[in-house]
Structure formats: C-alpha cells, structure tokens
C-alpha positions as CSV (number, residue, x, y, z in Angstrom):
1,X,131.0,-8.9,194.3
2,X,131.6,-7.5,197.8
3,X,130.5,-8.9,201.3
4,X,127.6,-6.3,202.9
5,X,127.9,-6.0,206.5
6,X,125.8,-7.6,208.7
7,X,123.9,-5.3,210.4
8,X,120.9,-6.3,213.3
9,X,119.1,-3.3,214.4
10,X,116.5,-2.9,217.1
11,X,112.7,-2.7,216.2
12,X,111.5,-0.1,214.4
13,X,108.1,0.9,214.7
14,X,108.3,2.7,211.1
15,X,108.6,-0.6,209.4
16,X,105.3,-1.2,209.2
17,X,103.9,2.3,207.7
18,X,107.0,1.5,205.2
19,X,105.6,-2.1,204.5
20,X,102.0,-0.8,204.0
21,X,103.7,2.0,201.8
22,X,105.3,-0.5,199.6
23,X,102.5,-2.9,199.0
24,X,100.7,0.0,197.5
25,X,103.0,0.2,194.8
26,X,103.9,-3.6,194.6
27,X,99.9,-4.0,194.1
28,X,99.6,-1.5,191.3
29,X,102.4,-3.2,189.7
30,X,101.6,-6.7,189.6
31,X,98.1,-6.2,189.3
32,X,95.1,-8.7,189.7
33,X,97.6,-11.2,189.7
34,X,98.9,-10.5,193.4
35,X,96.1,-12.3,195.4
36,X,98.0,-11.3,198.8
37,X,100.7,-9.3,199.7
38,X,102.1,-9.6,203.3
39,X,104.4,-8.1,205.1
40,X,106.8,-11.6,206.8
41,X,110.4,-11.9,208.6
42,X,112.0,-10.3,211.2
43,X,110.8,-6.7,210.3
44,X,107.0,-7.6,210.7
45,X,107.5,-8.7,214.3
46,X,107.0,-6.0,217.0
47,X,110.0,-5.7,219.1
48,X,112.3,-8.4,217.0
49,X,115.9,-7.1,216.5
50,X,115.7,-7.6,212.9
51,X,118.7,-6.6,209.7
52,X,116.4,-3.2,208.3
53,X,115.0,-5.0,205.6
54,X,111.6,-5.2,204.6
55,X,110.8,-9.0,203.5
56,X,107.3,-9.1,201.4
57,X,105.7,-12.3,200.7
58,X,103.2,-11.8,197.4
59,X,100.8,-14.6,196.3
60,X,99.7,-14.8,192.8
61,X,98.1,-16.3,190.4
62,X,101.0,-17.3,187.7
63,X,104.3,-16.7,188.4
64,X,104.6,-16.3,184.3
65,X,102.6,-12.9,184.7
66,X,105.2,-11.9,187.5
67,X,108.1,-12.5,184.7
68,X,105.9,-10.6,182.7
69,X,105.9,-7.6,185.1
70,X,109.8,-7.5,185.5
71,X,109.6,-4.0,183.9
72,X,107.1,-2.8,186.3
73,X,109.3,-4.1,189.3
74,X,112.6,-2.8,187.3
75,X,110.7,0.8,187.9
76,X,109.8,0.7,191.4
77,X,113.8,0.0,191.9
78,X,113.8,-3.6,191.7
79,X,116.2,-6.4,191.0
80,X,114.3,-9.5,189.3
81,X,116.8,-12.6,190.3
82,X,114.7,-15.8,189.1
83,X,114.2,-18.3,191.6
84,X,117.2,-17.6,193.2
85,X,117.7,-21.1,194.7
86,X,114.5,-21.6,195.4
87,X,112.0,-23.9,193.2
88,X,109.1,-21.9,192.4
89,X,109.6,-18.7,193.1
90,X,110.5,-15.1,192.0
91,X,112.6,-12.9,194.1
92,X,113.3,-9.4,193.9
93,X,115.5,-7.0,195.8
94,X,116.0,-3.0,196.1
95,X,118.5,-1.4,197.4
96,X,121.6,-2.5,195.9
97,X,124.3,-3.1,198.3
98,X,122.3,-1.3,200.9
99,X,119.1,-3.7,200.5
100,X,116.4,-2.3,202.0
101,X,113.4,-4.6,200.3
102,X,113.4,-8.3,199.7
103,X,110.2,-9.8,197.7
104,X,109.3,-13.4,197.5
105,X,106.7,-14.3,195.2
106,X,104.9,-17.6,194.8
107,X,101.6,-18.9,193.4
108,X,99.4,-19.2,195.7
109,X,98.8,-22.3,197.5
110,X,102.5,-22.6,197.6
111,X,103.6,-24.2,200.7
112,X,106.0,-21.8,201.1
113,X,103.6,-19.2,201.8
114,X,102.2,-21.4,204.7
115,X,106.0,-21.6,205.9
116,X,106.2,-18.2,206.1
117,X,102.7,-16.8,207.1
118,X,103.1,-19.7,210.1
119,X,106.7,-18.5,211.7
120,X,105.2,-14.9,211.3
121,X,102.3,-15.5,213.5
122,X,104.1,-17.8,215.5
123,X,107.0,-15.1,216.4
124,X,104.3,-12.9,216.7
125,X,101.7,-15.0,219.3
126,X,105.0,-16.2,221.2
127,X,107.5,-13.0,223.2
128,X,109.9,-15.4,224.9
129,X,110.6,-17.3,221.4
130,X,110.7,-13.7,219.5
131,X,113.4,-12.4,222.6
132,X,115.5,-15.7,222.4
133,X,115.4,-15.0,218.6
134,X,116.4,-11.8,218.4
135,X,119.8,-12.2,221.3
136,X,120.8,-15.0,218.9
137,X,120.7,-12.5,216.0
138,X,122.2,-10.4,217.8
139,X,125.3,-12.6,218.7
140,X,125.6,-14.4,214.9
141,X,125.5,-10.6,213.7
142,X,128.3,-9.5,216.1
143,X,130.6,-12.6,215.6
144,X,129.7,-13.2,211.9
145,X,129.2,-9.2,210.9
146,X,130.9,-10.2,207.6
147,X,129.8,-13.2,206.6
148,X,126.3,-13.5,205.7
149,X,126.4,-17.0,205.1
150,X,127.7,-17.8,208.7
151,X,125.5,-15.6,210.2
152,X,122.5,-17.7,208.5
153,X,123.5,-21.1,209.0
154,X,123.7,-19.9,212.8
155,X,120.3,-19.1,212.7
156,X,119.1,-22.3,210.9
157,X,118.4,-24.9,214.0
158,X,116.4,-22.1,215.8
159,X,114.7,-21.5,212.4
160,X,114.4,-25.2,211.8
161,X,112.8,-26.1,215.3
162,X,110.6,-23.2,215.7
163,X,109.3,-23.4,212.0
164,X,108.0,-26.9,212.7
165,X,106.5,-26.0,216.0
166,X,104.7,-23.0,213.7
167,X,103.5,-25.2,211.8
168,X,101.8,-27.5,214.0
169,X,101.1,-24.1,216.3
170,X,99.4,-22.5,213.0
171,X,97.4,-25.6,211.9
172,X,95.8,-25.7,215.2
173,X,94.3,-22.4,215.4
C-alpha cells in the first residue's frame, strides 16, 4: 500500500454545499436507520485549513443495519472498513487514494458522537483556537507531508486538550 500525501488546504466555502450534497444520498441509503447525519472535522469549520476531505458523522439505530447496507454504500463509491480500530463503529471511505469522504457511523448515544459534535462546535464558537489549529496543521503537513501517522500524532495534544475543554465548553451551554 502506498503513503498519500499530506495535503492541508485553505477553507473552502464549497464544502459545505458538498456535505449537504452527500447526506442526501448517505440518507437515502441507510434509510430510517440514520437518526442524524452531520457534517464534523476540519472541513465543517469556516475558515479552518483543513486536508479536502469531507468527514460525516451518522447516528443510527443498529450498527447491524449499517452492515446490512454495505451494498448501498459500495454504490455510492464507498469503502466499508469495519471498525477500523475503533470499538463500535463503522467507517467508510471514497476516494481511493485521493480520499475525498470519510464516514463514521455509531449508534446513537455513542459517546463518540458527543466527542465529535462537542470539538465541532467548540472550533466553531472559538476563532483564536480554530487559527492556532489550523498553523499547526499547517506546519505537521509541511514537515510530515509523507507521513500520515506523524502528521497525526502532532496534532494529538492540541486535539487532546481542546477536546476536553469541548467537552466541558459543550456541557455547559
């Protein structure tokens, strides 16, 4: 398997008509099951530097219906990888070696959909946090362009701190 570039690109304000585009389709193939489907990460923050791919967070009602819509994803272009190292969840991705879509399914109620919904909003309430996020990008994409696991584990003590200030920030509201 080869090593994709790491690529951080300025905002782009067509992400968002692309997410909305996309749930569309993820809705009509999941069904009833999908209770929400919402557009999270670096892409669904205005003016975040952000790699160009669209991360989708999906709760549903059983995660055994989602395996049973594999075919559905398969059509839309998708990728079915399990859990993919995380308990509890279904990922999918599209775009091959030029990923352009990254799904994360849970059942709803899942912490993890808290996690993620929290740094969202969090990023989203807070411009200094989401600029002092997106020059570390930034650097970790120009030093560790390719080496995706570098370039993450650089990001992981912002992540970590900010993701427990989310929480507490999110709670409170």
């Amino acid at each position: 398997m080869g090593h994709r570039e790491i690529s951080v690109v300025k905002y782009d304000p067509a992400w968002p008509r692309l997410f909305e585009q996309e749930k569309v389709a993820l809705q009509q193939a999941l069904g009833t099951n999908a209770l929400e489907i919402h557009h999270m990460g670096s892409t669904s923050v205005e003016g975040l530097a952000a790699k160009p791919i669209l991360d989708i967070l999906i709760a549903v009602h059983s995660l055994a219906e989602v395996d049973g819509c594999e075919h559905a994803m398969t059509a839309l272009g998708y990728e079915a990888k399990g859990e993919n190292g995380i308990p509890g969840r279904r990922y999918f991705r599209k775009g091959g070696a030029r990923r352009t879509h990254h799904i994360h399914v849970f059942r709803a109620g899942d912490a993890q959909v808290l996690r993620h919904l929290a740094f969202r909003d969090y990023l989203r309430a807070h411009p200094d946090v989401v600029q002092a996020y997106a020059g570390l990008k930034m650097a970790l994409a120009a030093e560790h362009w390719h080496d995706a696991k570098s370039y993450q584990a650089g990001k992981d003590a912002f992540i970590g701190q900010h993701e427990t200030l989310a929480l507490a920030w999110y709670t409170r509201r």
